[in-house]
MARGU-635617 format. One line per 4 residues: number of its first residue (from 1); their letters; for each residue x, y, z of C-alpha. Coordinates in Angstrom, 1 decimal, decimal comma. Example, Ala and Ser with C-alpha at 12.3 -4.5 7.8 and 13.67 -1.06 7.14 Angstrom:
REM MARGU-635617
1 = as = 12,3/-4,5/7,8 ~ 13,7/-1,1/7,1
This chain:
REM MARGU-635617
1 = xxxx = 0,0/0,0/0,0 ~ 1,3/3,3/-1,0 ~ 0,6/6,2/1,1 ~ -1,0/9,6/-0,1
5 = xxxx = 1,6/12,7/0,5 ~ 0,4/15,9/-0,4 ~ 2,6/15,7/-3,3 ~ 0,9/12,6/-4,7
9 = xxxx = -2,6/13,5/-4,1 ~ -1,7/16,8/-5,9 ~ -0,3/14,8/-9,0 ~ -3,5/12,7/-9,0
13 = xxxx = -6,1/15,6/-9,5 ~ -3,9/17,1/-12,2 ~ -3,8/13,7/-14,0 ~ -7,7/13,4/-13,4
17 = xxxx = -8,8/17,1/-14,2 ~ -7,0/16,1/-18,1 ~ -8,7/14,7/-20,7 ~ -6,1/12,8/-22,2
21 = xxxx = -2,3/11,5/-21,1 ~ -0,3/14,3/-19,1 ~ 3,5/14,3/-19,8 ~ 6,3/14,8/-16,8
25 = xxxx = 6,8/18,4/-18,0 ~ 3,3/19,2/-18,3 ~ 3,0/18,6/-14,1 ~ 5,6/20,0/-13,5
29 = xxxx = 4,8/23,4/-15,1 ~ 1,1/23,0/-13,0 ~ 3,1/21,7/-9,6 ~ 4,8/24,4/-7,6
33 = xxxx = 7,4/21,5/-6,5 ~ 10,9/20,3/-7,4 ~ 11,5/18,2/-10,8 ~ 13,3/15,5/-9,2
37 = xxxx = 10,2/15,1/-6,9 ~ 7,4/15,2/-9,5 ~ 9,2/12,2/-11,3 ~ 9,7/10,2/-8,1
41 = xxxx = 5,9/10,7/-7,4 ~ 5,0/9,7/-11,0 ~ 7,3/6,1/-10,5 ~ 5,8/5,3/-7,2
45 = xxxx = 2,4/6,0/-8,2 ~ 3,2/3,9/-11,4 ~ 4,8/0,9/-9,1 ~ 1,8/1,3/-7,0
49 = xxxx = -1,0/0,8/-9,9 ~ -2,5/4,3/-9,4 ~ -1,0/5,7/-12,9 ~ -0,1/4,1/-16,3
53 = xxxx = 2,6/5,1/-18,2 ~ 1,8/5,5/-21,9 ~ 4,9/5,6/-24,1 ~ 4,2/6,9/-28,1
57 = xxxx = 6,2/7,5/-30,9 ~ 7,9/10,9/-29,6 ~ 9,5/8,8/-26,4 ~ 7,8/11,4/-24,0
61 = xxxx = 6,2/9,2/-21,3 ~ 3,1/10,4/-20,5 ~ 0,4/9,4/-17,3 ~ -3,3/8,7/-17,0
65 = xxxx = -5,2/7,3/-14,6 ~ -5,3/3,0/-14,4 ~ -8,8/2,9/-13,4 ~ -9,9/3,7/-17,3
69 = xxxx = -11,3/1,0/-19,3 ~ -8,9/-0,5/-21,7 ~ -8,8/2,4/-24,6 ~ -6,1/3,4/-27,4
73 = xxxx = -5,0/6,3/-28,4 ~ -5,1/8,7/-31,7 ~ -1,3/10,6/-31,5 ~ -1,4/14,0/-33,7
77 = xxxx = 2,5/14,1/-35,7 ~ 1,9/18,4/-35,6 ~ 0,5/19,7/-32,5 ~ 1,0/16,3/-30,1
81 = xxxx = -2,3/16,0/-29,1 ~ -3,4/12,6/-28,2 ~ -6,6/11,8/-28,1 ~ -8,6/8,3/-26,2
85 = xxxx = -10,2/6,0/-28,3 ~ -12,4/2,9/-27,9 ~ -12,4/0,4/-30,2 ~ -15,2/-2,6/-30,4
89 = xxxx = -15,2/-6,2/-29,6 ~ -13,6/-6,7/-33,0 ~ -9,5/-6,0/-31,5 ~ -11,0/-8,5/-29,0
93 = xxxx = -11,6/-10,8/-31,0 ~ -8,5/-10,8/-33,3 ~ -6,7/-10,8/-30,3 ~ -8,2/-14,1/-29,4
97 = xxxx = -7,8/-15,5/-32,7 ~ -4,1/-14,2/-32,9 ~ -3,7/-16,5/-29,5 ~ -5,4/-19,5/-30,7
101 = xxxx = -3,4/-19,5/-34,7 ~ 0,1/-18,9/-33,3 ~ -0,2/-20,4/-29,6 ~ 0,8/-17,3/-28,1
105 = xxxx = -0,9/-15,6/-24,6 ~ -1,1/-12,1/-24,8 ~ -0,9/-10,1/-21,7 ~ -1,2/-6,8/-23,1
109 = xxxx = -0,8/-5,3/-26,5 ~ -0,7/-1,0/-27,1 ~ -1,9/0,6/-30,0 ~ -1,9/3,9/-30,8
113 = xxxx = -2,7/5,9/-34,6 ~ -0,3/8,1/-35,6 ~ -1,6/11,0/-38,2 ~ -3,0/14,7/-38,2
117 = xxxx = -5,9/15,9/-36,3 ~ -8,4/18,2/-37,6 ~ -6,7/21,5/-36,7 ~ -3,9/20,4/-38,6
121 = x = -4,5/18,6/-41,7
């Protein structure tokens, strides 16, 4: 069990008051705290389940909350923004059929579109 500082319980409302994945720097330019604290905040609450890291193309980690349904992501090449996506029982079931054809369990799998959002196509 991790416990709450005030530094952690900050971190979570900022992650919950976005609408999509919040990057290191983007906290850190809302939190009034040092750097090096904001990323050890981030890996507990990561290590602890509360967060997921998302990782895209640009290598800029990025946080939501863990408690969201399983979801994707639509990743803007211009402006960055990334955007949620749901996809239907269709991924779920390629998923099982990729398991059954080539013997393999899958634990997890990511996906995220890369391309340009309305704003700037």
């Amino acid at each position: 069990m991790i416990r709450l500082t005030q530094a952690r319980k900050k971190i979570i409302e900022i992650i919950l008051k976005t609408a999509s994945p919040i990057s290191a720097e983007e906290i850190i330019r809302l939190l009034p705290v040092n750097k090096t604290t904001v990323y050890r905040q981030l890996h507990a609450l990561t290590y602890a389940g509360l967060i997921n890291e998302v990782d895209l193309a640009d290598r800029k980690k990025r946080y939501e909350m863990s408690d969201l349904t399983h979801h994707h992501h639509l990743v803007c090449l211009k402006c960055q923004k990334v955007e949620d996506i749901n996809l239907d029982d269709h991924l779920f079931s390629q998923e099982k059929k990729i398991e059954k054809d080539k013997q393999f369990k899958i634990s997890k799998h990511n996906l995220e579109f890369f391309g340009y959002c309305l704003n700037c196509q």
